[in-house]
DSSP file (Angstrom, degrees, kcal/mol; ACC not computed):
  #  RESIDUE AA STRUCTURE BP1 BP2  ACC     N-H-->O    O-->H-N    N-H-->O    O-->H-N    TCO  KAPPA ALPHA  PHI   PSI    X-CA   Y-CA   Z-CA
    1    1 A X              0   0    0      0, 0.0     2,-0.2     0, 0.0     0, 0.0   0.000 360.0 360.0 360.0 127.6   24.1  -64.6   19.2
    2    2 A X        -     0   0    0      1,-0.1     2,-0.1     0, 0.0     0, 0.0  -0.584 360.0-100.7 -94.0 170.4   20.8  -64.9   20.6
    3    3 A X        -     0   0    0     -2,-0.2    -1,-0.1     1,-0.1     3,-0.1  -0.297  51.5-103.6 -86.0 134.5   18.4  -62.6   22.3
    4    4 A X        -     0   0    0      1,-0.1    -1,-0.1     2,-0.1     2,-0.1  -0.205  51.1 -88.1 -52.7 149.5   18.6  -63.1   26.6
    5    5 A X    >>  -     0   0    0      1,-0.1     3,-3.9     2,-0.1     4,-1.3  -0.437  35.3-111.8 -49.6 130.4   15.3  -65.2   28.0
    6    6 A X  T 34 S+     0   0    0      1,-0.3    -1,-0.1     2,-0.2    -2,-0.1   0.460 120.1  55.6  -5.6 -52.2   12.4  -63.1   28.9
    7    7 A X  T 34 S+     0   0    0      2,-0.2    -1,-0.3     1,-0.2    -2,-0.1   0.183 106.6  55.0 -93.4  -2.3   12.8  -63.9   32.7
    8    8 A X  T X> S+     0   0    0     -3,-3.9     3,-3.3     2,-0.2     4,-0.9   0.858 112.2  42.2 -79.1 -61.9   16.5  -62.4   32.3
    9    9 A X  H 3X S+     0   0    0     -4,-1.3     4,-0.6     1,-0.3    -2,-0.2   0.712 111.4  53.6 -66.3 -32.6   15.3  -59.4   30.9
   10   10 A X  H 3> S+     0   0    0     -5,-0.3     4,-0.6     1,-0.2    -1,-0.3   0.654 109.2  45.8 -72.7 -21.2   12.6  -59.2   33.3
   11   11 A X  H <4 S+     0   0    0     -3,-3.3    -2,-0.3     2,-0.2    -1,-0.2   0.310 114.0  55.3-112.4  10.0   15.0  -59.5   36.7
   12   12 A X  H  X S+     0   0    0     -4,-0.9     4,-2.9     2,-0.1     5,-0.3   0.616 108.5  44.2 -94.0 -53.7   17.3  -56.8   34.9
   13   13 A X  H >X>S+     0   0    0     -4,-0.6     3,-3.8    -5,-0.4     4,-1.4   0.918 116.7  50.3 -39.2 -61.6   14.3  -54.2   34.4
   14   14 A X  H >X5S+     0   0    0     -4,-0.6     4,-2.0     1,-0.4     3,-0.6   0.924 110.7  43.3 -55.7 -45.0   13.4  -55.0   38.0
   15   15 A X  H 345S+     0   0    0      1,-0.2    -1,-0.4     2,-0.2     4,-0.3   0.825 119.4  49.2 -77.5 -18.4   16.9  -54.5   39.6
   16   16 A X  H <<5S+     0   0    0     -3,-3.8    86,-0.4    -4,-2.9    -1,-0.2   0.679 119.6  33.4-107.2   4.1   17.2  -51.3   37.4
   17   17 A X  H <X5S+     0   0    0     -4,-1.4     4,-3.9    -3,-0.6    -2,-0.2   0.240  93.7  92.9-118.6 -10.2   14.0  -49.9   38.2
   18   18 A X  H  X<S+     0   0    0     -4,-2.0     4,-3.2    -5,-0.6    55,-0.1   0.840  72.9  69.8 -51.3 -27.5   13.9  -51.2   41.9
   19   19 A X  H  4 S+     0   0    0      1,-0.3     3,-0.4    -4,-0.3     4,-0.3   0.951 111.3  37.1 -30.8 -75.8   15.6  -47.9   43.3
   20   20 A X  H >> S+     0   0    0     81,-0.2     3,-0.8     1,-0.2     4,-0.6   0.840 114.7  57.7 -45.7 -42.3   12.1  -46.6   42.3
   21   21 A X  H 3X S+     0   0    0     -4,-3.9     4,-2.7     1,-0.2    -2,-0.2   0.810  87.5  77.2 -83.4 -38.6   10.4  -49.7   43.4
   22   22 A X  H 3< S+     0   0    0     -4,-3.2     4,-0.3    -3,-0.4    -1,-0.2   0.549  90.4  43.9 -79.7  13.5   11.5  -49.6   46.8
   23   23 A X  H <> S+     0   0    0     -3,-0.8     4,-1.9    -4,-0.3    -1,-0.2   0.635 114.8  55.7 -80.9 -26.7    9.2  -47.0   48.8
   24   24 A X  H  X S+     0   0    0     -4,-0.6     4,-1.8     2,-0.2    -2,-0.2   0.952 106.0  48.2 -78.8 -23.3    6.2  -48.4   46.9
   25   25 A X  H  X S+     0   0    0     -4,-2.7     4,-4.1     2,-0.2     5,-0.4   0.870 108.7  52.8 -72.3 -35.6    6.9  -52.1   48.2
   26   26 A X  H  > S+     0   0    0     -4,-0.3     4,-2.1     1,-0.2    -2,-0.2   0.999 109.7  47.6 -81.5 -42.5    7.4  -51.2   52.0
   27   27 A X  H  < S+     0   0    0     -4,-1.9    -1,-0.2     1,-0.2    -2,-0.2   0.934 118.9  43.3 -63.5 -33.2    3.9  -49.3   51.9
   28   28 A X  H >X S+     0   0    0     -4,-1.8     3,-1.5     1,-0.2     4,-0.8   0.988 110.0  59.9 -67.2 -37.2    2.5  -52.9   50.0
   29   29 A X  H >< S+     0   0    0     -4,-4.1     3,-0.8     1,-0.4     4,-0.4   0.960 121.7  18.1 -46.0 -69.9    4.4  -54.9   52.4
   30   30 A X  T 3< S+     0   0    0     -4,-2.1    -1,-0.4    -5,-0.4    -2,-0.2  -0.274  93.0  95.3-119.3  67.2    2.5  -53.4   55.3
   31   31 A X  T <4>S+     0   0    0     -3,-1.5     5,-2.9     2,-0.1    20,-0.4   0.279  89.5  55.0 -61.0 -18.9   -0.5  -52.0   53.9
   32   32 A X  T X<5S+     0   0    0     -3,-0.8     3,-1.3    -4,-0.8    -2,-0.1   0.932  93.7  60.1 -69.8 -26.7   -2.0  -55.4   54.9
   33   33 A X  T 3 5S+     0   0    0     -4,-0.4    -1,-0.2     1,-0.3    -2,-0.1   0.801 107.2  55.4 -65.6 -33.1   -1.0  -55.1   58.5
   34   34 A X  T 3 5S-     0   0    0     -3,-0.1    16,-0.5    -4,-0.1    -1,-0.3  -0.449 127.5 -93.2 -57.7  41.0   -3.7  -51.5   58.0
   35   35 A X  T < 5S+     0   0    0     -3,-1.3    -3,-0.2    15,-0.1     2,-0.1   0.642  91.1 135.2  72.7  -0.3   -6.6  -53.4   56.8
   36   36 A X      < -     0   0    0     -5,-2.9     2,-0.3    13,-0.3    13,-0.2  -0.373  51.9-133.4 -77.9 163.6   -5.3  -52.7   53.0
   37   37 A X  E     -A   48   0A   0     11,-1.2    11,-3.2    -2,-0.1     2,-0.3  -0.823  20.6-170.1-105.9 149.5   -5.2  -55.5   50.4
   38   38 A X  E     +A   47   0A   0     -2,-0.3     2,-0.3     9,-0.3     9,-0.2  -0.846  18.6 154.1-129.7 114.5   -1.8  -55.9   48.1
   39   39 A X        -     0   0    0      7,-1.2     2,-0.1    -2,-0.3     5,-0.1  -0.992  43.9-104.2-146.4 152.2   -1.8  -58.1   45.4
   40   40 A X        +     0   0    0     -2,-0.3     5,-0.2     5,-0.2     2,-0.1  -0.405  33.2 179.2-100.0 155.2    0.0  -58.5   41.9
   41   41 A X        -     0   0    0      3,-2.0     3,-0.1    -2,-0.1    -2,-0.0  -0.539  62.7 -18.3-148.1  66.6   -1.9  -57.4   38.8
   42   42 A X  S    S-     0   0    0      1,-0.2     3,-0.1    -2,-0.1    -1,-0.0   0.909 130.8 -41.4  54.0  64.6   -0.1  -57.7   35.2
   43   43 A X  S    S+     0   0    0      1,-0.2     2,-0.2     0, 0.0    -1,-0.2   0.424 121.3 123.0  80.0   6.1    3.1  -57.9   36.1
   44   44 A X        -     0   0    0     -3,-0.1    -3,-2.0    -5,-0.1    -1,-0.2  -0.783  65.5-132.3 -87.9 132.3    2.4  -55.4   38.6
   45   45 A X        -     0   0    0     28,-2.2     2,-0.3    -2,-0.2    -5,-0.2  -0.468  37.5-177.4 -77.2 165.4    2.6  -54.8   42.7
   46   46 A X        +     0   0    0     28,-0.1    -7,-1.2    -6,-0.0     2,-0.4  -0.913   6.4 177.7-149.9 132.0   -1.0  -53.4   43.2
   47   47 A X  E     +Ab  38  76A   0     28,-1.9    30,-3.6    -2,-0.3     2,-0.4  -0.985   8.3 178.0-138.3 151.9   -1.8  -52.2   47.1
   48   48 A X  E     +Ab  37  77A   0    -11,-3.2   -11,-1.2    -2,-0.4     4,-0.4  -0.966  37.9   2.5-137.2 157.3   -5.2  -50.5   48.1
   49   49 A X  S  > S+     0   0    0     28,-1.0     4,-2.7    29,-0.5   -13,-0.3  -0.396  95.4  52.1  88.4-156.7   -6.9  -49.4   50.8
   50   50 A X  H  > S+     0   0    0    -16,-0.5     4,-1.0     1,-0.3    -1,-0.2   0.511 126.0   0.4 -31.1-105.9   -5.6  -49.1   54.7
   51   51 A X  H >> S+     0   0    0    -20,-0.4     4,-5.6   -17,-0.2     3,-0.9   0.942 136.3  52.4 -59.5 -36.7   -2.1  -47.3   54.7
   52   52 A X  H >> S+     0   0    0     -4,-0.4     4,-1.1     1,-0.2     3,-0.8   0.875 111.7  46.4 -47.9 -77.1   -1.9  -46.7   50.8
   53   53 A X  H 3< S+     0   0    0     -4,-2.7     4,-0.4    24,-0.6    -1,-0.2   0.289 113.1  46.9 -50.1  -9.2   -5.2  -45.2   50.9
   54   54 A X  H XX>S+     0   0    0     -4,-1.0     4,-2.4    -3,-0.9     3,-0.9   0.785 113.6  54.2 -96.1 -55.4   -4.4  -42.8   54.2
   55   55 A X  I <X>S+     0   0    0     -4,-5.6     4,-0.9    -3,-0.8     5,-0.5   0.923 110.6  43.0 -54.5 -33.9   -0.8  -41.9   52.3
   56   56 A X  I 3<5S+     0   0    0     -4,-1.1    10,-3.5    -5,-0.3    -1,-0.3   0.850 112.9  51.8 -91.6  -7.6   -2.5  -40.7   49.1
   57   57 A X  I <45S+     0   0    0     -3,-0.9     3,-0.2    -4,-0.4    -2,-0.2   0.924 132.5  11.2 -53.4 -69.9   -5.4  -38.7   51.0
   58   58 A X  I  <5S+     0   0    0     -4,-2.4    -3,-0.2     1,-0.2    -2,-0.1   0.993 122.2  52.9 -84.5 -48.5   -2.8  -36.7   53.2
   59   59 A X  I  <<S+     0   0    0     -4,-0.9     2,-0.2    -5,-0.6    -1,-0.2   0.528  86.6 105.7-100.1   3.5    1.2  -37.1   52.1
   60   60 A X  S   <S-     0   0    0     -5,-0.5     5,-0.2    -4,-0.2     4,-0.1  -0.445  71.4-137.2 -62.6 135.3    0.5  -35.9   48.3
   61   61 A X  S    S+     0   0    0     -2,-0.2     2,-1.3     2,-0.1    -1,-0.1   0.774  79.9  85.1 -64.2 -12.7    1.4  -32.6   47.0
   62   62 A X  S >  S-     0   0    0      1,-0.1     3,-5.7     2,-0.1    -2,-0.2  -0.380  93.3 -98.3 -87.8 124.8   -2.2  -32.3   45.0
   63   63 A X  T 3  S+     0   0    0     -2,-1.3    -1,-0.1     1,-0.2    -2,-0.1  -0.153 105.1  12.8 -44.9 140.0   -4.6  -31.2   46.5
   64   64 A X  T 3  S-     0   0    0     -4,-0.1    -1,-0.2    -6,-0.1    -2,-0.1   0.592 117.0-112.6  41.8   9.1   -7.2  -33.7   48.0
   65   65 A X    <   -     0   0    0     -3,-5.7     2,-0.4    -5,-0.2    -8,-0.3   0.032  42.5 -50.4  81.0-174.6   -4.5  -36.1   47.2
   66   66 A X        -     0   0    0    -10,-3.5    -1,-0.1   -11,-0.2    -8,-0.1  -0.752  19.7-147.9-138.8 150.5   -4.4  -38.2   45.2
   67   67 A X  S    S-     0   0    0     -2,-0.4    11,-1.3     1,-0.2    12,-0.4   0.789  91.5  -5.2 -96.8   6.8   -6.5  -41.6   43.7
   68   68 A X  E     -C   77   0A   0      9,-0.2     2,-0.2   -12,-0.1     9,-0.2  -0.960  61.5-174.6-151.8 172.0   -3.3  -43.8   42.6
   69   69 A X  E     -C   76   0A   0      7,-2.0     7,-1.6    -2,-0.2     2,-0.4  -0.932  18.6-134.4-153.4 149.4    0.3  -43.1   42.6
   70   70 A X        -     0   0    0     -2,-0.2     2,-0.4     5,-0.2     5,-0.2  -0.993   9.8-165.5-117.0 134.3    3.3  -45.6   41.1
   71   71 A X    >   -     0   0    0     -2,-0.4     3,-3.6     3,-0.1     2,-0.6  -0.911  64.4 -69.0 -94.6 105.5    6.2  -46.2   42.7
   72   72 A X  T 3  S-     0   0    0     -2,-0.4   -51,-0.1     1,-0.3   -54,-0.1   0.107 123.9  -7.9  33.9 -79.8    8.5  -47.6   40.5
   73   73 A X  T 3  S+     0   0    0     -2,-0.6   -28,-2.2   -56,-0.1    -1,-0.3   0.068 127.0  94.4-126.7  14.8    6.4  -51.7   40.0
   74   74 A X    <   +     0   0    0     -3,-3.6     2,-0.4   -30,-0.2    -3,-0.1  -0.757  58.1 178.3 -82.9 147.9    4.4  -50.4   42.6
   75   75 A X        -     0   0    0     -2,-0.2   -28,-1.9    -5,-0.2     2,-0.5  -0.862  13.5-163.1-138.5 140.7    0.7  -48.4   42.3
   76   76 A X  E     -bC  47  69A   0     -7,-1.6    -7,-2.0    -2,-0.4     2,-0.2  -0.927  12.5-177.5 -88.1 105.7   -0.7  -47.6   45.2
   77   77 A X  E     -bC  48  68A   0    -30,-3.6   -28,-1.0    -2,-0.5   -24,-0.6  -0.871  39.8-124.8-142.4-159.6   -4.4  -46.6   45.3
   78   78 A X  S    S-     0   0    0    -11,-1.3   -29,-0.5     1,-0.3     2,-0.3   0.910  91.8 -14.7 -94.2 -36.7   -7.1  -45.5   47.3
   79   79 A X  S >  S-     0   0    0    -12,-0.4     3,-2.8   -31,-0.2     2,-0.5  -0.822  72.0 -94.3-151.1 112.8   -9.4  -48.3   46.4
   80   80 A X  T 3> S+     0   0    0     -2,-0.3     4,-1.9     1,-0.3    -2,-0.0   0.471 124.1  43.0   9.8 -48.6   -9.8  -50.9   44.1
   81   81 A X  H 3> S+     0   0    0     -2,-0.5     4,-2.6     1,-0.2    -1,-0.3   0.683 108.1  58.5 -93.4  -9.9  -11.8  -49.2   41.8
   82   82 A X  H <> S+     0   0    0     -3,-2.8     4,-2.2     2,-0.2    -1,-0.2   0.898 110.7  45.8 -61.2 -49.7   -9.7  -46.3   42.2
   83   83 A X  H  4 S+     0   0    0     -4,-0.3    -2,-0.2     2,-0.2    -1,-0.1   0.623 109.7  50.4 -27.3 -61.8   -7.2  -48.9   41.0
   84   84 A X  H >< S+     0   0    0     -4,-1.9     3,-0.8    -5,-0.3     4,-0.4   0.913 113.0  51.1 -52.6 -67.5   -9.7  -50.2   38.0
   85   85 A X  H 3< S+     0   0    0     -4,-2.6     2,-0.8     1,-0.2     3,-0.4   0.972 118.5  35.1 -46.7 -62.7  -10.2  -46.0   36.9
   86   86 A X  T 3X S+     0   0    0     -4,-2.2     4,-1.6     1,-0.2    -1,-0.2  -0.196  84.4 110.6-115.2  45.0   -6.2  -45.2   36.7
   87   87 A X  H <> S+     0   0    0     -3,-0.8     4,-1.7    -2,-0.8     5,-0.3   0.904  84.2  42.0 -77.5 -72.0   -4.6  -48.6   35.3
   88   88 A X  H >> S+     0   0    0     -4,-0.4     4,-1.9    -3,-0.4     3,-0.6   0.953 116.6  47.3 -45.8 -62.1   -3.7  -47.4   32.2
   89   89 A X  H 34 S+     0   0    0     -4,-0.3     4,-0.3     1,-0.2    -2,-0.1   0.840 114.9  47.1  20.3-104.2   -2.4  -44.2   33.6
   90   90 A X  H 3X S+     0   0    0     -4,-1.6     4,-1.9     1,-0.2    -1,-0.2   0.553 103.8  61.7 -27.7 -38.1   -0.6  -46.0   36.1
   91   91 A X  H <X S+     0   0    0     -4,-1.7     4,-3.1    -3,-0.6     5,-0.4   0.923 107.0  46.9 -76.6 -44.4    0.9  -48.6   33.5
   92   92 A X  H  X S+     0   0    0     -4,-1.9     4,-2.0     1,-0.3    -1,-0.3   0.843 107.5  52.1 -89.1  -0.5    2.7  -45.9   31.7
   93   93 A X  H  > S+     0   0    0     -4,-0.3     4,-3.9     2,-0.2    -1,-0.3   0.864 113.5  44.3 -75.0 -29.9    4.1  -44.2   34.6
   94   94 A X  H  X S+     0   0    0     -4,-1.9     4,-0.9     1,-0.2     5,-0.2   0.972 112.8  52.6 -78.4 -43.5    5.5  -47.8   35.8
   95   95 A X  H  X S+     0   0    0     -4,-3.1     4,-0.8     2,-0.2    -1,-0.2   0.876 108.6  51.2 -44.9 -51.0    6.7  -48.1   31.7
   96   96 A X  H >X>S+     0   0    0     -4,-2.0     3,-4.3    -5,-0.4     4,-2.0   0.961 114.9  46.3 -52.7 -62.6    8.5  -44.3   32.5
   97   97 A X  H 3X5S+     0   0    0     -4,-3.9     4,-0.8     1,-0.3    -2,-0.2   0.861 111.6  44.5 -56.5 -16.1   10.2  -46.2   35.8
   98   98 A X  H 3<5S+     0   0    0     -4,-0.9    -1,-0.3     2,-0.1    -3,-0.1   0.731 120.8  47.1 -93.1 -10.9   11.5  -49.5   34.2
   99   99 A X  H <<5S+     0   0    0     -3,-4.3    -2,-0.2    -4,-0.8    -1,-0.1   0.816 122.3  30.4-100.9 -23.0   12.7  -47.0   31.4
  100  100 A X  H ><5S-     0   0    0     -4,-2.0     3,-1.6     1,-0.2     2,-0.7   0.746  87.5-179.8 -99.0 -20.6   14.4  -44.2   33.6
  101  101 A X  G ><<S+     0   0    0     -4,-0.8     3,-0.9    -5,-0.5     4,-0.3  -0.652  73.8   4.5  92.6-130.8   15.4  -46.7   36.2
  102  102 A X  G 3  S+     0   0    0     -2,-0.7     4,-0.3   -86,-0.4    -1,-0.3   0.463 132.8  58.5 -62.3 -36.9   17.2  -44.9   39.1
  103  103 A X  G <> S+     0   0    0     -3,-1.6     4,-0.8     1,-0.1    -1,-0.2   0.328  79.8 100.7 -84.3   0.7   16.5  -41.0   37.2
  104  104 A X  H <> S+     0   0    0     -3,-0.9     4,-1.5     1,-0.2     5,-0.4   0.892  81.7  34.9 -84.2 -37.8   13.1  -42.0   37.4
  105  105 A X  H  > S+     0   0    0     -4,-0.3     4,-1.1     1,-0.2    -1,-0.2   0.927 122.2  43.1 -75.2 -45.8   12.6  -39.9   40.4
  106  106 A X  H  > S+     0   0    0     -4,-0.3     4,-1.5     1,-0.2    -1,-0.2   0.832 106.3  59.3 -69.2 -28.9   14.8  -37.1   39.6
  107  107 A X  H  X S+     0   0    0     -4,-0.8     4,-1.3     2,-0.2    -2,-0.2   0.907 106.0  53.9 -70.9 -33.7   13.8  -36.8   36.0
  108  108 A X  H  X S+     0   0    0     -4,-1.5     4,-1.6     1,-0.2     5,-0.3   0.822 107.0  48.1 -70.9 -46.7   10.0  -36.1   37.3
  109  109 A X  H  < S+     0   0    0     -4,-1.1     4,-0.4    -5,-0.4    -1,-0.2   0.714 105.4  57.8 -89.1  -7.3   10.7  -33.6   39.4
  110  110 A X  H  < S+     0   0    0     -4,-1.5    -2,-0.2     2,-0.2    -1,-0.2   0.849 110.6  48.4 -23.8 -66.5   12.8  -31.8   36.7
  111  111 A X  H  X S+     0   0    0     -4,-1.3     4,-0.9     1,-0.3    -2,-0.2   0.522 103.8  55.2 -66.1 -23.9    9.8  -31.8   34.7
  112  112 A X  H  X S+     0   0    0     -4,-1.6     4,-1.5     2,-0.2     3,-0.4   0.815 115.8  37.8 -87.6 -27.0    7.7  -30.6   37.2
  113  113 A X  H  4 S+     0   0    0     -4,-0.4    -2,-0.2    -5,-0.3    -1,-0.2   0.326 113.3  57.9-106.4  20.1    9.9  -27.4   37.7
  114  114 A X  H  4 S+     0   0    0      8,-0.2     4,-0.4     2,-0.1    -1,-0.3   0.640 111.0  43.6-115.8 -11.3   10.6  -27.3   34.1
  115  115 A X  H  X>S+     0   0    0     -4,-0.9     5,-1.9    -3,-0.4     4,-0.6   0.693 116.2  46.4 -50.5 -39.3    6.5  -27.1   33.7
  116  116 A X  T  <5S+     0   0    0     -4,-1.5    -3,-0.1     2,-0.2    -2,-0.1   0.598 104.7  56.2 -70.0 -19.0    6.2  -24.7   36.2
  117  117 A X  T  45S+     0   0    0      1,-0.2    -1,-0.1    -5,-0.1    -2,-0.1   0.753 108.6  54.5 -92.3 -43.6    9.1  -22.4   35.0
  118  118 A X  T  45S-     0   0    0     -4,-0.4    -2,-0.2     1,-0.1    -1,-0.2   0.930 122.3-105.3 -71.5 -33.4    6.9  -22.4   31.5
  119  119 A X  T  <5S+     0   0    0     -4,-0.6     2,-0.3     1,-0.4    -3,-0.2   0.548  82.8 131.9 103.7  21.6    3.8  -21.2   33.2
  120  120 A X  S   <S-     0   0    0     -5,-1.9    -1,-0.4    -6,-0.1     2,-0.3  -0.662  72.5 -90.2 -88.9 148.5    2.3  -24.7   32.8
  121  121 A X     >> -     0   0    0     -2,-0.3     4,-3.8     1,-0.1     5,-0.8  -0.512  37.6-118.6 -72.8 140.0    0.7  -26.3   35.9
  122  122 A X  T  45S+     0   0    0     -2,-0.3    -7,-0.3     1,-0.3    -6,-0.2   0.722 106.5  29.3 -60.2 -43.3    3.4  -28.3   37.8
  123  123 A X  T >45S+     0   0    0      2,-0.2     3,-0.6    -8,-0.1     6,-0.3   0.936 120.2  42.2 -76.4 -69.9    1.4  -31.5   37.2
  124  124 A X  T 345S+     0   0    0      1,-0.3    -2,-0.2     5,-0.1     9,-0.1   0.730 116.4  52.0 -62.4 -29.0   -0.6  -31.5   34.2
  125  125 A X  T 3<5S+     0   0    0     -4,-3.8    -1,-0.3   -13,-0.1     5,-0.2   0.741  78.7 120.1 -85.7 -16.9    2.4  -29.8   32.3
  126  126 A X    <>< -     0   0    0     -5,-0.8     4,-1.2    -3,-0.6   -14,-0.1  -0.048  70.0-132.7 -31.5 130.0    5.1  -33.0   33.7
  127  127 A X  T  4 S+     0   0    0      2,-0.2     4,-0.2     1,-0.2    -1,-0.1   0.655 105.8  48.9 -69.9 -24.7    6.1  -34.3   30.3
  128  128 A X  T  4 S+     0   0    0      2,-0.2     4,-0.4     3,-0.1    -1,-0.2   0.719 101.4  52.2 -94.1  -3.8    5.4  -37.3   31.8
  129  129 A X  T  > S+     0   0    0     -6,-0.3     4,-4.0     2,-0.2    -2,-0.2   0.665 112.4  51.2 -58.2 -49.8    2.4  -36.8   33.2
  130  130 A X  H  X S+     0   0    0     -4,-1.2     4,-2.0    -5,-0.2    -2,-0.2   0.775 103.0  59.2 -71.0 -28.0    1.3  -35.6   29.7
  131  131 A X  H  4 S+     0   0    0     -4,-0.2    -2,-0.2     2,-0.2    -1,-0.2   0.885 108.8  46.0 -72.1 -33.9    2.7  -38.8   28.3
  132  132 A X  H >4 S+     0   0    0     -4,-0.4     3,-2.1     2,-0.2    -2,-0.2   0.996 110.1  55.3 -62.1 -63.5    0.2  -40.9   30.6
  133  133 A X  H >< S+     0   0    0     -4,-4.0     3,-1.1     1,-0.3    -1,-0.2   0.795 104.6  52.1  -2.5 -79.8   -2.6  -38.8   29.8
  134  134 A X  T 3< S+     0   0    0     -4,-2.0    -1,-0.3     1,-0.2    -2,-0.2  -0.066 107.5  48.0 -65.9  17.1   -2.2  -39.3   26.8
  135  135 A X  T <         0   0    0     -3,-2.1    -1,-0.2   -46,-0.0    -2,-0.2  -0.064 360.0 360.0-146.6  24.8   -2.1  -42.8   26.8
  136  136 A X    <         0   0    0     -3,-1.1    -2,-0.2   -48,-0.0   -47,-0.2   0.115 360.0 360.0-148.8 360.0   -4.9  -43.7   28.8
């Protein structure tokens, strides 16, 4: 038996992480229609500037918000270079989403109240958050 083609294996990740994937595509979708840029970037949606850049200033829980965020095959950041800075980062949070899929979202926020519950900061202590870190 042989192993599926790449591109199989690529439209299964996609469909099993897309759950995740779709809030981050309707903010790329029409971040151009704000004066933002969206463009694909290693196998990656990448959107900057106009709406992203207003949603991670205001709708974040960190304080002063935040300078990327991934959405499932999405990142969202404030600016290009913002973009450039938090790639790696970013990459392993989008590597967490193709790997939890559909838990991706629940599983985070687990981990944030199972960091906060330890007397770790809600963010910094996320197990996956630490996993990023650490790998950028």
């Amino acid at each position: 038996m042989s192993a599926a083609p790449a591109w199989v294996i690529r439209v299964v990740r996609s469909c099993w992480c897309f759950p995740s994937t779709l809030p981050g595509l309707a903010v790329a979708v029409l971040n151009p229609l704000f004066g933002g840029t969206t463009a694909a970037h290693t196998g990656v949606v990448e959107s900057h500037g106009g709406l992203a850049a207003w949603l991670l200033r205001h709708a974040t829980l960190l304080r002063g918000g935040a300078l990327a965020i991934t959405l499932g095959e999405v990142v969202l950041g404030r600016t290009a270079a913002a973009l450039d800075l938090t790639r790696a980062h970013e990459r392993v949070h989008v590597a967490q989403a193709r790997r939890w899929g559909p838990l991706f979202y629940p599983a985070y926020g687990l981990a944030t109240v199972a960091a906060w519950r330890r007397g770790a900061c809600p963010y910094r202590g996320n197990r996956f958050e630490v996993e990023a870190h650490a790998a950028a």
